[in-house]
C-alpha positions in Angstrom: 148.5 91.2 104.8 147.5 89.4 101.4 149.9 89.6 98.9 149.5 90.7 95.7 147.5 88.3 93.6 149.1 87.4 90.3 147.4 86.4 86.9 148.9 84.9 83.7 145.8 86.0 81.2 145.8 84.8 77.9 143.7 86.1 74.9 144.2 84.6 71.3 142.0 87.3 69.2 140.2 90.3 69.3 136.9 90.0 70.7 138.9 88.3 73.5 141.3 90.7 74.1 138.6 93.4 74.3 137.2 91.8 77.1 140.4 91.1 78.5 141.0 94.5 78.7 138.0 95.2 80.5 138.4 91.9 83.1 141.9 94.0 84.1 140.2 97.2 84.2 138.1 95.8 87.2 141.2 94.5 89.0 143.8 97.6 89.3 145.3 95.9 92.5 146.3 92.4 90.2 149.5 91.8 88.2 149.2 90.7 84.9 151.1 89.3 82.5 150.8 87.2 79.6 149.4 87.2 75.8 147.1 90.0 74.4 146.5 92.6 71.9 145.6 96.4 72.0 143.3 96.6 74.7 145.1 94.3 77.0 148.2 96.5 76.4 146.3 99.9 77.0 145.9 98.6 80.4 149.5 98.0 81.0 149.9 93.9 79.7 153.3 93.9 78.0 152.2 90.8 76.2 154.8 88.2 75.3 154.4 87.9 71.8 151.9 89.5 69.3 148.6 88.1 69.7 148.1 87.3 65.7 150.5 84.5 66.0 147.3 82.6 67.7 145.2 84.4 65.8 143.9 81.4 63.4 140.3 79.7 62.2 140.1 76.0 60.5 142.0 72.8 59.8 144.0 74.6 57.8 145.4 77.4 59.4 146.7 75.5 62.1 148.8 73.4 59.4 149.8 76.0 57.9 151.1 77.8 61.2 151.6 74.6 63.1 155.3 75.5 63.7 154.7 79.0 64.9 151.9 78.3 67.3 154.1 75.2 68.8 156.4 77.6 69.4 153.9 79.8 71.2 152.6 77.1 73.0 156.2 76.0 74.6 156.7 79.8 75.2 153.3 80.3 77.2 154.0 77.2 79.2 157.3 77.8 79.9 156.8 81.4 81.1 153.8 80.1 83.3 156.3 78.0 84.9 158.9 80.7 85.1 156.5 83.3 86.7 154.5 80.8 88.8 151.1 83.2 88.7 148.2 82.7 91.0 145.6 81.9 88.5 146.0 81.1 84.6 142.8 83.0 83.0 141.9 82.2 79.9 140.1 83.6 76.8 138.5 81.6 74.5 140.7 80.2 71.9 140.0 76.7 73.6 142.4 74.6 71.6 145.4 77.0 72.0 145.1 77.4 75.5 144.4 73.7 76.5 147.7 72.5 74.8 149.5 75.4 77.2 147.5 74.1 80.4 148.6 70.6 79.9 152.0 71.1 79.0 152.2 73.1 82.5 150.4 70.3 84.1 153.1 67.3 82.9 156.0 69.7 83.6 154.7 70.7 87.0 153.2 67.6 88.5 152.9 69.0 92.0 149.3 69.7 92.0 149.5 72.3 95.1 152.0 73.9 93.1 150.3 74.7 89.7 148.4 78.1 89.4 144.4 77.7 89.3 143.4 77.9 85.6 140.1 79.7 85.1 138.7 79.9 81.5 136.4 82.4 79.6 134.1 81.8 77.1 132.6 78.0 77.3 133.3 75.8 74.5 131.0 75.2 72.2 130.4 72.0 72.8 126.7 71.8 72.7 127.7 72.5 68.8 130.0 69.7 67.9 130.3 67.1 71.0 129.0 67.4 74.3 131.0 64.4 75.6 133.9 66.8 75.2 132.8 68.8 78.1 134.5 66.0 80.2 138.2 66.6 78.5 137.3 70.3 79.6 136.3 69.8 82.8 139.6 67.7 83.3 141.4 71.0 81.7 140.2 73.7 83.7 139.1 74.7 87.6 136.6 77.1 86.7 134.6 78.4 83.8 132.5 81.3 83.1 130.3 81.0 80.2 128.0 83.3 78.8 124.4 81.6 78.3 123.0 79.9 81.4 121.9 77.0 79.2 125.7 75.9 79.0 126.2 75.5 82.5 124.5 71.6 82.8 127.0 70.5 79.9 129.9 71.7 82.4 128.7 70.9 85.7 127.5 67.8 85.4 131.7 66.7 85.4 131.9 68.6 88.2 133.7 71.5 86.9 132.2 74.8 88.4 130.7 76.9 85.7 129.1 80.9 86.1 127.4 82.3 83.8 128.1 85.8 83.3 126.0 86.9 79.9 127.7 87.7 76.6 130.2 90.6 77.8 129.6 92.5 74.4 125.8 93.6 75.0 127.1 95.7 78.0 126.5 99.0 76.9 125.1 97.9 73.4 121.8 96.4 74.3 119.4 99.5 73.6 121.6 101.5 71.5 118.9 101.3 69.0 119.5 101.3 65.0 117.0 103.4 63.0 115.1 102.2 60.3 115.0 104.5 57.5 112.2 105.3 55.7 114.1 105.7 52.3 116.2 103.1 50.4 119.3 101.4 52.4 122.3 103.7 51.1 125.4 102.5 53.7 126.7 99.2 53.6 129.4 97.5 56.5 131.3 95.1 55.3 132.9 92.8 58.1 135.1 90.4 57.0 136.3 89.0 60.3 139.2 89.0 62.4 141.5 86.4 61.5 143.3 86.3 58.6 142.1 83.0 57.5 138.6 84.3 57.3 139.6 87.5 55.8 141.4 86.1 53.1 138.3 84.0 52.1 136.0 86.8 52.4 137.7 90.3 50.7 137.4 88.7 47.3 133.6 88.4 47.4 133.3 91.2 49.2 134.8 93.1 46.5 132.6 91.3 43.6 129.8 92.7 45.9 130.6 96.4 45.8 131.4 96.1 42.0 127.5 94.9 41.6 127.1 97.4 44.0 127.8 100.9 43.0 125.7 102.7 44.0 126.1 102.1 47.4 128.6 103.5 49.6 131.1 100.9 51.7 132.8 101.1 55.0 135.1 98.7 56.0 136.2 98.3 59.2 139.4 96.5 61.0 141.1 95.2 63.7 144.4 95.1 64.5 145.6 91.6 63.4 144.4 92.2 59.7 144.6 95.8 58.9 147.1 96.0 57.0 146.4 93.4 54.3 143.1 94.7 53.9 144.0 98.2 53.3 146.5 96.6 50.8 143.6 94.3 49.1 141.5 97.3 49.2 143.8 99.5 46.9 143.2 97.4 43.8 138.9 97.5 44.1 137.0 99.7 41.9 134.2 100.6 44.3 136.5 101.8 47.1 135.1 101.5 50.7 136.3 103.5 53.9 138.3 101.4 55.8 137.9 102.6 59.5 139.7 101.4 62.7 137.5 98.7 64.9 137.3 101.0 66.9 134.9 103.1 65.6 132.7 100.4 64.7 129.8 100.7 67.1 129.3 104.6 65.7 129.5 102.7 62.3 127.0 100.6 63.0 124.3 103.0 64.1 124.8 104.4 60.5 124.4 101.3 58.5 121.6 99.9 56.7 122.8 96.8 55.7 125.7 94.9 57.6 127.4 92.1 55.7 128.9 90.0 58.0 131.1 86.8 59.2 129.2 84.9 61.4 131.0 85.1 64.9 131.2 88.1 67.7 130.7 90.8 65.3 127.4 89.1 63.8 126.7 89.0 67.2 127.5 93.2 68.3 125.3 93.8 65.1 122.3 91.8 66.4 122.3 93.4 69.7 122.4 97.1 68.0 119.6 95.6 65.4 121.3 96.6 62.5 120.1 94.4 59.3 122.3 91.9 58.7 123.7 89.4 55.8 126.0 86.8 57.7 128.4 84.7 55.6 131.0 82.3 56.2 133.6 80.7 53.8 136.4 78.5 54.4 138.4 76.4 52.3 136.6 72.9 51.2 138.5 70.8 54.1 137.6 72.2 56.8 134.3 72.7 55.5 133.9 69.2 54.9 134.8 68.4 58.0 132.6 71.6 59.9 129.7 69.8 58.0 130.2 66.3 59.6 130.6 67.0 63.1 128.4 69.8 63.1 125.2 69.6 65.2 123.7 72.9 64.6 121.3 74.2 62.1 122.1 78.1 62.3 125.8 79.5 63.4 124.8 82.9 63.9 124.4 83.4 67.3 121.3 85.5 67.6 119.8 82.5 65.4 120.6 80.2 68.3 119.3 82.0 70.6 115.9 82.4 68.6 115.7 79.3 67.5 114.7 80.7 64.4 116.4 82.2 61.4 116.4 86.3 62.2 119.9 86.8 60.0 119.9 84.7 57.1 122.8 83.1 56.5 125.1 82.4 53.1 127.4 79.6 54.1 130.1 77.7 52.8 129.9 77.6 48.4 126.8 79.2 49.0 128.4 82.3 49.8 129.2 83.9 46.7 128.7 87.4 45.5 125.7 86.9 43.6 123.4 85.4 46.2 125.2 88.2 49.0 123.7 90.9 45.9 120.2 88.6 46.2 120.1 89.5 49.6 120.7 93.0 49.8 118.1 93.7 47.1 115.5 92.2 49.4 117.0 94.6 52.5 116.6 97.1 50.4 113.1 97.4 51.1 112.5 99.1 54.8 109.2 96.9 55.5 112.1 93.8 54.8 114.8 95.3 57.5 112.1 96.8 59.8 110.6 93.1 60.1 114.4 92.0 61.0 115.3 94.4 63.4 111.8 93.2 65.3 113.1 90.1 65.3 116.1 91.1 66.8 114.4 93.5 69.7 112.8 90.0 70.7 116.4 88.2 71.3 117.6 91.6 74.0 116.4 89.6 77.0 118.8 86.5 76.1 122.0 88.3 75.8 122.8 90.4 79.0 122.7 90.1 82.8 122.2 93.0 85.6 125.7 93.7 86.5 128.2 93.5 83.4 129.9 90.3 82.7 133.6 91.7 83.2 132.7 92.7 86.6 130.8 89.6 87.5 134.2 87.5 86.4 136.4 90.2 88.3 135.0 90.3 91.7 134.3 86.3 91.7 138.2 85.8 90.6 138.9 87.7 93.4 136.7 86.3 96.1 138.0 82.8 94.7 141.7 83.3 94.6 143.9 81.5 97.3 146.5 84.4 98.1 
């Protein structure tokens, strides 16, 4: 009889630990422990420490937490070691979980006695360095990235690599967003999920509703930031309605205009075709240094995937609550945000597969595993 197989998952935010949640919802038979948030813990993960601890975007962040997510790495390691799991799985948050991996890997040279470590989410490395793919491949035993066109940058090092299509658009792809007739009314404003990010972006986001009055706001959050936005909220003059995460996707069908940070929640809005601003702001060193090793010419993900600009995007000292305004005025007009949301109808074909990506990760953990 097999014994029970026994996982050590890691996810380091929220889009990750939604899917985590859902990877151990397909596998009711595995133990898991390890590091997540709400989700993961709704399916029985008594994580080891809270998930914001990891939680952190840019140059910056890391300095400024560098002690606490030492700490975090030396804990992970060391309770990898201590539990000796099966399999490591990892979700996104590349940098985090590669310092854990190799700190295992030095403390337990023994090769047949290291768990496998299996990664989710490919690293972007067709946007900064593809040479890095070879570190990677050195890191991990398996990957499972979303887009097929990430595969070659993997393989080719001989790491194995599945693509599984983007594990958000299951469920999402054809929950079509009307476009009304009238004047946009609603407007979402997504700040991110990490606090760097958020910090950046509530302040133009509330010099937008204050050009913006007549609109009415709703403000959704996730767990790792909600309570310093419903703080920062209480001292705007144009109020919105800050609503749980959640509730987001029933938020979405209802908004006109989305104004986004460019990452997963850019990319839930493209797949429900809602009009979209996307924005990004960080603090002028790390931009500097984004804008040198950068190889891309969009960062939304949907303009990727086109190869054309379908969300325009306000980046960097660009992004300021005057040219955000600029933009809405011109979604205010339906033939403007019907001629988006066509653009975005064409992009459905790239972002999902036939059977959804949790299960496809699930069953090929499973069928892979060495118990």
């Amino acid at each position: 009889m097999k014994r029970k197989l026994k996982i050590f998952i890691i996810a380091g935010e929220v889009s990750g630990d939604v899917l985590g949640g859902k990877i151990m919802a397909e596998m009711p038979d595995v133990e898991f422990i390890g590091v997540g948030g709400e989700n993961m813990k709704a399916r029985g993960l008594d994580s080891i420490f809270p998930m914001p601890d990891i939680a952190v975007m840019g140059f910056i962040d890391v300095i400024a937490r560098g002690r606490t997510i030492t700490r975090r790495i030396n804990q992970t390691a060391n309770t990898i070691i201590k539990e000796s799991p099966d399999i490591v799985l990892t979700i996104d948050s590349p940098g985090f979980v590669r310092r854990v991996i190799e700190k295992v890997k030095r403390q337990s040279p023994a090769a047949d006695r290291r768990p496998l470590f299996y990664h989710v989410v490919a690293p972007q490395v067709w946007a900064w360095a593809a040479g890095r793919a070879k570190k990677y491949a050195r890191v991990f035993d398996r990957l499972y990235a979303f887009f097929d066109f990430e595969v070659p940058y993997f393989a080719k090092h001989g790491l194995p690599t599945i693509p599984v299509g983007h594990p958000i658009a299951d469920g999402l792809i054809g929950k079509k967003h009307k476009v009304e007739g009238k004047g946009a009314k609603v407007i979402t404003l997504l700040p991110g999920s990490r606090m760097g990010e958020v910090r950046t972006l509530l302040p133009i986001f509330k010099k937008v509703t204050e050009q913006l009055p007549e609109y009415k706001f709703v403000l959704p959050v996730v767990e790792t930031t909600a309570e310093y936005v419903r703080e920062h909220v209480k001292k705007w003059t144009v109020k919105p309605t800050v609503i749980p995460a959640a509730k987001r996707y029933d938020q979405f069908a209802k908004t006109d205009i989305a104004i986004a940070a460019v990452g997963t929640v850019s990319a839930e809005l493209a797949m429900m075709h809602v009009p979209t601003i996307a924005v990004f702001r960080v603090n002028r060193i790390t931009e500097f240094m984004a804008r040198r090793v950068l190889k891309l010419k969009w960062l939304s993900l949907v303009n990727i995937l086109s190869g054309r600009e379908v969300y325009p995007e306000i980046l960097g000292r660009a992004c300021t609550p005057e040219n955000i305004t600029g933009w809405v005025r011109k979604l205010e007009k339906p033939a403007e945000r019907k001629k988006m949301v066509s653009g975005l109808a064409r992009a459905d074909k790239m972002w999902q597969r036939r059977i959804p990506a949790a299960k496809l990760i699930a069953k090929d953990i499973t069928t892979s595993n060495r118990c």
